[in-house]
Phi, psi and omega in degrees: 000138189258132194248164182328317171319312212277288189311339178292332193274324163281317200273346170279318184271354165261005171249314174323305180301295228290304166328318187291294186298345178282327184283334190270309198311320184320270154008312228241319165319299176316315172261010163288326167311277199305341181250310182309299180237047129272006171277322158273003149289331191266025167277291175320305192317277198311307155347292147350264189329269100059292186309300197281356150316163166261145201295006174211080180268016186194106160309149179259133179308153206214120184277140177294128187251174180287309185275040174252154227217107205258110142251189205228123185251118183307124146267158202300315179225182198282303212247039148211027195289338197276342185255343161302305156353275171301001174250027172255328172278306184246358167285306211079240140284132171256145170045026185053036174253130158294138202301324165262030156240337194289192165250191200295302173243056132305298153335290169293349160264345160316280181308310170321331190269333171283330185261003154311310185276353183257346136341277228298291193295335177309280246265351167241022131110359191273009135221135200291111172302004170262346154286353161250030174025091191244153182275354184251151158270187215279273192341279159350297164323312159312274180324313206294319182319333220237008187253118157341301210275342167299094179299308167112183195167198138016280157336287227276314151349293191265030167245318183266359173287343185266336181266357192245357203020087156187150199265155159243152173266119220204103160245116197294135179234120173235196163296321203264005203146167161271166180218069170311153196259125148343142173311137175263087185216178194224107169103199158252073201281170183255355198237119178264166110276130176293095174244146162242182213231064168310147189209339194263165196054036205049048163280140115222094207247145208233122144219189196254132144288131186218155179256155179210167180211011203244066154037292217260006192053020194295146174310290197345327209242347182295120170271112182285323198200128199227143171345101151352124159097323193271128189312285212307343139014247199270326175271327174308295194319292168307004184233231258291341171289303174315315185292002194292000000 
């Protein structure tokens, strides 16, 4: 039989719960408050970002002709070469300036701005943090992305193949040999891009394979981004990588 003692000793512990749940709700606005705006800021930011493209910012994929000529075109720094990469490929020109003419910081605000946008899609949910098997939660993540020294890799690859519908072919160069990386994509994009992975001589470093058909190689003439799928390709790339 339950006696005054019993009830009193509950109802003191259902107001103890109900304050504890009240305390949680407080928390958890604040922090939906704090995350809404920071999504609309890194929304202007991309917006920005975005503006500042060239109206033919995604080059159209391109089948391999007989006189195209495959070489690896170097980006300007080390431990931010995989996003300059991709904005050398799939940007194209900003302010009709190439990514290997600006100066450093151009650059690094160029990159500040692509990993922003690989923010953008984490932190609104359009990829799931068990597809980028992250050792961090999403916040943590955030920051360490948005940090200089953060080379990037796989992840951050298959967030922008979604954002960009293009896949990358990504082949590892080492002392020992070359090693292509499975395609790196979200979907069925129609287009790849070519990177490579430098490792040798204590490198690591990220660039765009590119086709020229041009004596002088000028970037200008570079073909960027070529048919999802075609092997005659995909086999030019690997046999000028092997001559390396």
């Amino acid at each position: 039989m339950i006696n005054q003692t019993d009830l009193e000793f509950k109802l003191e512990y259902y107001k103890h719960l109900a304050t504890s749940l009240m305390n949680d709700r407080d928390r958890w606005l604040v922090e939906c408050a704090r995350l809404d705006k920071r999504n609309a800021k890194l929304e202007r930011e991309l917006a920005s970002f975005q503006a500042k493209a060239s109206p033919i910012k995604s080059p159209r994929a391109r089948e391999i002709d007989k006189n195209l000529r495959f070489i690896c075109r170097q980006m300007p720094d080390e431990t931010s070469s995989l996003f300059e990469s991709v904005i050398y490929a799939l940007e194209g020109k900003v302010n009709s300036i190439s990514i290997l003419e600006m100066d450093s910081i151009e650059r690094n605000q160029l990159v500040l701005s692509l990993k922003k946008l690989i923010s953008y899609y984490i932190l609104r949910g359009r990829d799931s943090s068990q597809d980028l098997e992250l050792k961090d939660d999403i916040e943590e993540y955030c920051k360490k992305l948005e940090d200089e020294e953060f080379v990037g890799g796989p992840s951050e690859l298959k967030i922008l193949s979604q954002h960009y519908e293009a896949e990358f072919f990504v082949v590892q160069l080492t002392k020992h040999g070359i090693f292509p990386w499975y395609p790196i994509k979200q979907g069925k994009p129609s287009r790849r891009v070519y990177l490579f992975y430098d490792c040798r001589d204590g490198n690591k470093k990220y660039g765009v394979i590119v086709g020229n058909n041009r004596l002088n190689a000028n970037p200008e003439d570079d073909v960027v981004s070529f048919v999802a799928g075609d092997k005659n390709v995909e086999k030019a790339v690997l046999k000028i990588l092997k001559g390396l």
